[in-house]
Backbone as JSON, one array per atom type, in Angstrom:
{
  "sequence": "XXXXXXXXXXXXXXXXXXXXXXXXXXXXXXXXXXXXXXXXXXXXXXXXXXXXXXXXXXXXXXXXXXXXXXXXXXXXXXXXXXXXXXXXXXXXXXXXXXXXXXXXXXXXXXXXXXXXXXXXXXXXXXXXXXXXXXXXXXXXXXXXXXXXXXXXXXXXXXXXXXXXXXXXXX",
  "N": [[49.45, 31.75, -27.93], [48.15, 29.48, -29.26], [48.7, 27.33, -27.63], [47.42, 28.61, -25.66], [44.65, 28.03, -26.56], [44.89, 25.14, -27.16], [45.17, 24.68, -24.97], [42.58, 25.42, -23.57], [40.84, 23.88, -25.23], [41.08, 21.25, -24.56], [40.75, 21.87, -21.84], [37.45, 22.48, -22.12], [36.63, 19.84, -23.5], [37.47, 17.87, -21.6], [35.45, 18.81, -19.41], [33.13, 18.31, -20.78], [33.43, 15.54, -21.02], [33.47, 14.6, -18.42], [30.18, 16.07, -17.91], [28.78, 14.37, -19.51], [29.54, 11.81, -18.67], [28.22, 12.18, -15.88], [25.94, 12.44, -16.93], [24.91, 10.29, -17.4], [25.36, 8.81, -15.16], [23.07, 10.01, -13.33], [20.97, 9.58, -14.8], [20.57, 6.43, -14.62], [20.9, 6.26, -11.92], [18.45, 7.56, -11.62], [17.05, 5.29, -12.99], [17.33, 3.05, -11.31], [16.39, 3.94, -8.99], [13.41, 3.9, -9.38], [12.54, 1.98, -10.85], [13.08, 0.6, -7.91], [11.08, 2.23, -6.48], [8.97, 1.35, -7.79], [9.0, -1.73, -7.5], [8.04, -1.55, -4.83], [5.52, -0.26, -4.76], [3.91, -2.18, -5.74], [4.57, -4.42, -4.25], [3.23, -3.62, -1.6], [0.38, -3.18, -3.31], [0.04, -5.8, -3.58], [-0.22, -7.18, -1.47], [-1.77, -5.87, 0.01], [-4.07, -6.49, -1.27], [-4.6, -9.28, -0.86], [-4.73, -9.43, 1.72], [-7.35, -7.95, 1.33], [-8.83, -9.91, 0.33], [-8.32, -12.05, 2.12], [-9.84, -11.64, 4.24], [-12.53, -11.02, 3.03], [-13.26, -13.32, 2.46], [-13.19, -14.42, 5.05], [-15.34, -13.33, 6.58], [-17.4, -13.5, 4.8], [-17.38, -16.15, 5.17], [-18.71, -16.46, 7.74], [-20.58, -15.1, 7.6], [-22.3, -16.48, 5.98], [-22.3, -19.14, 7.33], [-24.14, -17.86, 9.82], [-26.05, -17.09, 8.78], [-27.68, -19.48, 8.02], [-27.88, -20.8, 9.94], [-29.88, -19.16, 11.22], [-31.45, -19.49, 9.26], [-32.1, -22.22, 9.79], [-33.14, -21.94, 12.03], [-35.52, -20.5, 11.89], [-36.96, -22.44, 10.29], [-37.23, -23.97, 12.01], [-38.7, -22.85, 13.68], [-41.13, -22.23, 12.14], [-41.74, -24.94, 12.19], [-42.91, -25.3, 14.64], [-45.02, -23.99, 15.17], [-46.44, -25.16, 13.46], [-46.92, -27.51, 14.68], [-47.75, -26.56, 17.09], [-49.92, -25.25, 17.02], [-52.14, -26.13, 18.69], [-52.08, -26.31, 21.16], [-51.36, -23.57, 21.82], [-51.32, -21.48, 24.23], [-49.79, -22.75, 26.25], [-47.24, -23.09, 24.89], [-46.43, -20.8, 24.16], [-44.56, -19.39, 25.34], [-42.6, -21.05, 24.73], [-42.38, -20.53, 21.47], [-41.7, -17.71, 21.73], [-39.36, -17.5, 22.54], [-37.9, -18.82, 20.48], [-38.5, -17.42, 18.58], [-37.3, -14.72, 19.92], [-34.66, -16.24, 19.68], [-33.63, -16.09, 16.84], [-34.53, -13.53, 16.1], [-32.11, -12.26, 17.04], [-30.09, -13.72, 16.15], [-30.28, -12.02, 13.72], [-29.23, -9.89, 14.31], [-27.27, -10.65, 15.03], [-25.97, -11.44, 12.74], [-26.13, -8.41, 11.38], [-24.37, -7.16, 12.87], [-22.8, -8.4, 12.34], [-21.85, -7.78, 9.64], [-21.94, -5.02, 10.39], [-19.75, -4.36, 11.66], [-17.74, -5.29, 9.6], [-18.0, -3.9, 7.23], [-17.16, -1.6, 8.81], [-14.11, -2.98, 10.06], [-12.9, -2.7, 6.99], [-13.27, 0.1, 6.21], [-11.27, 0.62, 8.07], [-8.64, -0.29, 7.23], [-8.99, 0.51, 4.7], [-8.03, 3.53, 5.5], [-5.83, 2.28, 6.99], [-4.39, 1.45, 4.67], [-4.26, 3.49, 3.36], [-2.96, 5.4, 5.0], [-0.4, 4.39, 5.31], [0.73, 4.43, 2.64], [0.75, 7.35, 1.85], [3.16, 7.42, 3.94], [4.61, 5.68, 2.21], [4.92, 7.15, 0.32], [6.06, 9.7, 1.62], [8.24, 9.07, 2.57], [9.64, 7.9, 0.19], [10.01, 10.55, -0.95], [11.69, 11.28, 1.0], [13.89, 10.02, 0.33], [13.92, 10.53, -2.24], [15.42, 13.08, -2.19], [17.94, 13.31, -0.81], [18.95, 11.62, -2.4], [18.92, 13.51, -4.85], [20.63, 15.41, -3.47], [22.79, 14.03, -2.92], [23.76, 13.19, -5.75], [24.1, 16.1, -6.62], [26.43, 16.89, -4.34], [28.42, 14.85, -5.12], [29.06, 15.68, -8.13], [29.86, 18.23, -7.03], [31.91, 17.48, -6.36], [33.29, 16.47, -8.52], [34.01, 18.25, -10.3], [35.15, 20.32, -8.9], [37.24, 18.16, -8.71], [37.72, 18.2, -11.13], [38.51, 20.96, -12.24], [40.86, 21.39, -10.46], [42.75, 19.75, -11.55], [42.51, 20.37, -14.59], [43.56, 23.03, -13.89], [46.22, 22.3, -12.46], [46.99, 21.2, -14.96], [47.16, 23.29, -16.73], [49.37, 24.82, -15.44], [52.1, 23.55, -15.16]],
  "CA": [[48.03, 31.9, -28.12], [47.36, 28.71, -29.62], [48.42, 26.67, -26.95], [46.3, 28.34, -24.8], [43.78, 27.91, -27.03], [44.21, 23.84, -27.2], [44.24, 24.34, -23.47], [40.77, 25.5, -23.42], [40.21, 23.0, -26.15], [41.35, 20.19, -23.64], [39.59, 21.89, -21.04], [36.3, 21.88, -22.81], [36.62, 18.43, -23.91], [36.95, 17.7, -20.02], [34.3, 19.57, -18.66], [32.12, 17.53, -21.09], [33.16, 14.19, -21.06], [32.63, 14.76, -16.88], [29.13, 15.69, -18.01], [28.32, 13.01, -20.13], [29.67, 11.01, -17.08], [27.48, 12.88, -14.54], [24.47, 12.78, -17.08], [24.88, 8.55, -17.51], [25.08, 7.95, -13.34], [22.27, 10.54, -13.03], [20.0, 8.3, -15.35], [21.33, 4.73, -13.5], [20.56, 6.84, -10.16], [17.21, 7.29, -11.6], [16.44, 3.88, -13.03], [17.9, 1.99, -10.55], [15.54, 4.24, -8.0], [12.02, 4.13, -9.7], [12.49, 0.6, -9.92], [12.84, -0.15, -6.64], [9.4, 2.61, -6.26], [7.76, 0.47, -8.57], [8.33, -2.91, -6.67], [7.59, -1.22, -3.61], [4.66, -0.03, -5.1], [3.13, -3.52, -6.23], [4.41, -5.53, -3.39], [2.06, -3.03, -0.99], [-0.86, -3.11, -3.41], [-0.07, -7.26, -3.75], [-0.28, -7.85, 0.39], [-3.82, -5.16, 0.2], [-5.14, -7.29, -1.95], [-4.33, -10.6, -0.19], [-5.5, -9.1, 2.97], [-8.8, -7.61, 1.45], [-9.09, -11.41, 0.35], [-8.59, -12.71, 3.16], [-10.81, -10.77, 5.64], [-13.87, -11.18, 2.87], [-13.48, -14.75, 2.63], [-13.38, -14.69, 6.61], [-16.71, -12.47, 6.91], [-18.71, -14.48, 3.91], [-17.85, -17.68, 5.79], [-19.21, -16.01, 9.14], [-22.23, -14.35, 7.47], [-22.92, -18.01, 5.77], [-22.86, -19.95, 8.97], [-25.06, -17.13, 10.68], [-27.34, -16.78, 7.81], [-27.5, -21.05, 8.24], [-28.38, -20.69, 11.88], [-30.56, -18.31, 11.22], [-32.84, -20.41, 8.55], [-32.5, -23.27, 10.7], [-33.92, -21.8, 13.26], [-36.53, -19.81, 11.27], [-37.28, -23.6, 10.12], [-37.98, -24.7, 13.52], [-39.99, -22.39, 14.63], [-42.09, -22.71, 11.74], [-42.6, -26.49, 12.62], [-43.2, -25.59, 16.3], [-46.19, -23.09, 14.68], [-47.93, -26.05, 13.04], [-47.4, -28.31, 15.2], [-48.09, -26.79, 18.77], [-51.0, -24.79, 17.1], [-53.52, -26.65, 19.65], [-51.21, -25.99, 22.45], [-51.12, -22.31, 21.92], [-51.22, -20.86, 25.42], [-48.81, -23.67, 26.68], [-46.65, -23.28, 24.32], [-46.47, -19.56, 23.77], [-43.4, -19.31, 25.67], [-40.96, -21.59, 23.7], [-42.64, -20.15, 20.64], [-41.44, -16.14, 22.1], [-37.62, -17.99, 22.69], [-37.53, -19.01, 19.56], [-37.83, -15.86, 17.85], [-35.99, -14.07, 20.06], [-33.35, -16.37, 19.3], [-34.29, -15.97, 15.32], [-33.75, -11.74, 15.76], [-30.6, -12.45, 17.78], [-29.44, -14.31, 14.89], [-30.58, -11.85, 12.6], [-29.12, -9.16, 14.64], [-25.92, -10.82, 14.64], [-25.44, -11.06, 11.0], [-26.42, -7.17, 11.13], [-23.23, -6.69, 13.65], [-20.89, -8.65, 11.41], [-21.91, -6.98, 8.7], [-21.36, -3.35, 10.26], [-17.78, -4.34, 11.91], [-17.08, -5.91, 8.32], [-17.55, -2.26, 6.66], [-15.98, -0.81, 9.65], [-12.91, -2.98, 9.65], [-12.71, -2.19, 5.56], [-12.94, 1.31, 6.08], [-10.07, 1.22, 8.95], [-7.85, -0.96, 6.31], [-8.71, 1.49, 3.72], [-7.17, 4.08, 5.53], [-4.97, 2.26, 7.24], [-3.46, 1.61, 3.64], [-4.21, 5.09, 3.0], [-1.45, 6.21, 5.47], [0.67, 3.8, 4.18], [1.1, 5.01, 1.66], [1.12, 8.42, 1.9], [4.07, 7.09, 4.34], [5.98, 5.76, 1.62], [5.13, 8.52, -0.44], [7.24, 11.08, 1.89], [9.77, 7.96, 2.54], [10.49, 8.02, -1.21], [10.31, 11.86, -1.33], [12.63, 11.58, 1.34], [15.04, 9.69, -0.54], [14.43, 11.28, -3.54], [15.57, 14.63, -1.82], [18.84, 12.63, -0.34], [19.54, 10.8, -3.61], [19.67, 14.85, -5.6], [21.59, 15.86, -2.32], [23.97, 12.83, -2.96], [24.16, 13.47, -6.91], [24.75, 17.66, -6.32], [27.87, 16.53, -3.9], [29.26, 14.32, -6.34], [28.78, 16.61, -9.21], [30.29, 19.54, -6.86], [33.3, 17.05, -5.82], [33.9, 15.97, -9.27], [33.94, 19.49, -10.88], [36.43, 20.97, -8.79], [38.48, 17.75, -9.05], [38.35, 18.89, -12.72], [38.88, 22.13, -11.91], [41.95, 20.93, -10.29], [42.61, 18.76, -12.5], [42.62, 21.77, -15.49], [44.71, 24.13, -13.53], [47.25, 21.62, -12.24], [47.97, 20.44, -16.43], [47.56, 24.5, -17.19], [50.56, 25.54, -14.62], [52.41, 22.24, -15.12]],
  "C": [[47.41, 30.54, -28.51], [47.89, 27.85, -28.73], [47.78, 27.19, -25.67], [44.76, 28.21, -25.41], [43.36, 26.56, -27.13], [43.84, 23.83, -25.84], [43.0, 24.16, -22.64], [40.25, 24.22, -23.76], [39.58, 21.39, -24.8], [40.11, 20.29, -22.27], [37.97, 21.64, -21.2], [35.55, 20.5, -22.59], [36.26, 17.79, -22.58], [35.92, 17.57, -19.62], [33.21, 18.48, -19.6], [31.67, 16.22, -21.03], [32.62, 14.04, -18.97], [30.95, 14.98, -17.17], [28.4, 14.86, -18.51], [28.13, 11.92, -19.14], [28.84, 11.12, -16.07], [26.43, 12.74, -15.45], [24.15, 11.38, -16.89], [24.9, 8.22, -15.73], [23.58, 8.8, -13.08], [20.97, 9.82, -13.99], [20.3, 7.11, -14.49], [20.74, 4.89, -12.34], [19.21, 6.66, -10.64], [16.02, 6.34, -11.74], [16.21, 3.05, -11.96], [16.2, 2.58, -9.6], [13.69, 3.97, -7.93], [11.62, 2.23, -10.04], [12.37, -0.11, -8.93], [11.66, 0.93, -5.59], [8.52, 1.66, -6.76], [7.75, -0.63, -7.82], [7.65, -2.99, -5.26], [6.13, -1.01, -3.28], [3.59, -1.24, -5.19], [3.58, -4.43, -5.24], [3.45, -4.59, -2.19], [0.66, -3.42, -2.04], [-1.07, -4.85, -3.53], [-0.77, -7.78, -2.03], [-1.86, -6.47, 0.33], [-4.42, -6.13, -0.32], [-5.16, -8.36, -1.44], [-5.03, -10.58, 1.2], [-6.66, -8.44, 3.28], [-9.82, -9.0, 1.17], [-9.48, -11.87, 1.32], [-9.65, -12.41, 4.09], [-12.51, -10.92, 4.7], [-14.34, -12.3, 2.48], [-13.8, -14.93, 4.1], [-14.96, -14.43, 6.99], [-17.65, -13.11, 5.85], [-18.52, -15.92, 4.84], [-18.71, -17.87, 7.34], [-21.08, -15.97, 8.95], [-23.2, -15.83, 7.07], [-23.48, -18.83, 6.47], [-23.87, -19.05, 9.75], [-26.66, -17.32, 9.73], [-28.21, -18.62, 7.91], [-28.48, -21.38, 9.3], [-29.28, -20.09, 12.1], [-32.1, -19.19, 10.47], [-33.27, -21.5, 9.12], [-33.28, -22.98, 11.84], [-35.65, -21.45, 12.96], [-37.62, -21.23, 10.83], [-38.34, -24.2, 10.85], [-38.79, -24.2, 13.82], [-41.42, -22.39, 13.56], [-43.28, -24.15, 11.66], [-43.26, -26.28, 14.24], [-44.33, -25.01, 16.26], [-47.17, -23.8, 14.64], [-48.34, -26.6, 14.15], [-47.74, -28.31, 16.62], [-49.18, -25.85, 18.35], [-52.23, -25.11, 18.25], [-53.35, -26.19, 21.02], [-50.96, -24.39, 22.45], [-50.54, -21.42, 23.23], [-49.83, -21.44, 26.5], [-47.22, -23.27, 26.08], [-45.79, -22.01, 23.81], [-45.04, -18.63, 24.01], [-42.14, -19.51, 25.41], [-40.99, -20.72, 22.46], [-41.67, -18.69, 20.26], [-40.15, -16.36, 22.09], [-37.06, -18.11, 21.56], [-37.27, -17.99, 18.46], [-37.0, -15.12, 17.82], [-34.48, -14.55, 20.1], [-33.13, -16.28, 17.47], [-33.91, -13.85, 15.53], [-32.87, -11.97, 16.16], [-30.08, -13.06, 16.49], [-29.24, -13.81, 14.06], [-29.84, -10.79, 13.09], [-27.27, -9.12, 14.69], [-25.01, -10.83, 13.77], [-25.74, -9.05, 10.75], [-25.06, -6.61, 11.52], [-22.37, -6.86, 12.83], [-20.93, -8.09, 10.47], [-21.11, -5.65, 8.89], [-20.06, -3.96, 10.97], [-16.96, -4.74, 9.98], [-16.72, -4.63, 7.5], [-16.76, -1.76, 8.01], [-14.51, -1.46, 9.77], [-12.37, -2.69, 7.41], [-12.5, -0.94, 5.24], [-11.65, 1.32, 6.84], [-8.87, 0.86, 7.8], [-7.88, -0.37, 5.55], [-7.92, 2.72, 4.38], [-6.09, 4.07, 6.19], [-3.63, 1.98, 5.98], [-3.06, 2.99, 3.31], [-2.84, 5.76, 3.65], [-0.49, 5.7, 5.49], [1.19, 4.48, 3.47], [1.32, 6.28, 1.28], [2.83, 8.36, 2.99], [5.01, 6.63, 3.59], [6.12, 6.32, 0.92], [6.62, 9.45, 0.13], [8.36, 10.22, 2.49], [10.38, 8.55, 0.9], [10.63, 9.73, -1.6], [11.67, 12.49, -0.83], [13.97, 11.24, 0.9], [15.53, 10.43, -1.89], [15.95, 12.38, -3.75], [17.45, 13.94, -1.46], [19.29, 12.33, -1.68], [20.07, 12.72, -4.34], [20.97, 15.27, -4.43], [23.02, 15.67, -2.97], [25.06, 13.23, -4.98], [24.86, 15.18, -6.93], [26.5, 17.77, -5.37], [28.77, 15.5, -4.62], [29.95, 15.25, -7.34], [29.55, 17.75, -8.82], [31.85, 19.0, -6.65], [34.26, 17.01, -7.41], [34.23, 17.15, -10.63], [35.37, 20.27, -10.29], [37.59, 19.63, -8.65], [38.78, 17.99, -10.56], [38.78, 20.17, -13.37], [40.57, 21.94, -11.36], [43.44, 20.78, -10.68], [43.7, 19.57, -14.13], [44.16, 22.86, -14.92], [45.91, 23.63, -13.09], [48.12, 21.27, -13.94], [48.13, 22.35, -17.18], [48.75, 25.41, -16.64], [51.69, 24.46, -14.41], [52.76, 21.76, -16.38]]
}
């Protein structure tokens, strides 16, 4: 009776230090993993941000030069106002060019503008499905990683099962 009673004992003892074992890799598994979410995490929102940079440095240096081109012109035609006032009828023609290159100008900064929100929105959700992409990446691992830990855990149970009944008939 009482050596099947240390047997248990032994067994016990086993069965726990295996879980102790299985609870310490099942933390490690989890560190190790949420770590390498987290850099995953911040090197995506590092390259958004670099590339919302970039694109509104690109579009202020566009809108600048247009807006430029635009006063310059607006300029001119105010000198061509004074100074072909006498010439009116003559003149009436460059005057009509000049404008309509003055709305064209103005019409162009209107364009870059709306592609500027429209590429910002596509980039917003082209991050958007990003990320919901490495969302069900890392879900998929997650799901793989328990998989991986549950076949361990089932291997290393009945080798202690084994293990047990090999030193209890033996």
């Amino acid at each position: 009776r009482s050596e099947v009673h240390s047997m248990l004992e032994r067994f016990g003892a086993d069965i726990s230090k295996a879980m102790q074992a299985k609870k310490k890799r099942l933390e490690l598994l989890t560190k190790t993993s949420m770590k390498e979410s987290q850099l995953k995490v911040e090197q995506l929102w590092n390259n958004a941000h670099t590339h919302r940079k970039k694109m509104t440095q690109q579009y202020s240096q566009k809108v600048t030069s247009a807006l430029q081109e635009w006063e310059t012109e607006a300029q001119r035609a105010a000198e061509q106002e004074e100074t072909l006032n006498n010439l009116f009828r003559q003149h009436q023609k460059v005057l009509q060019q000049l404008r309509a290159a003055r709305d064209q100008k103005l019409k162009s900064v209107q364009e870059l503008y709306e592609l500027f929100v429209k590429d910002i929105e596509d980039l917003e959700k082209s991050q958007e499905a990003f990320l919901q992409g490495a969302q069900q990446e890392l879900k998929k691992e997650m799901t793989l990683l328990q998989k991986k830990i549950l076949m361990d855990m089932q291997q290393q149970q009945m080798a202690d099962v084994r293990k047990s009944i090999h030193s209890m008939l033996f």
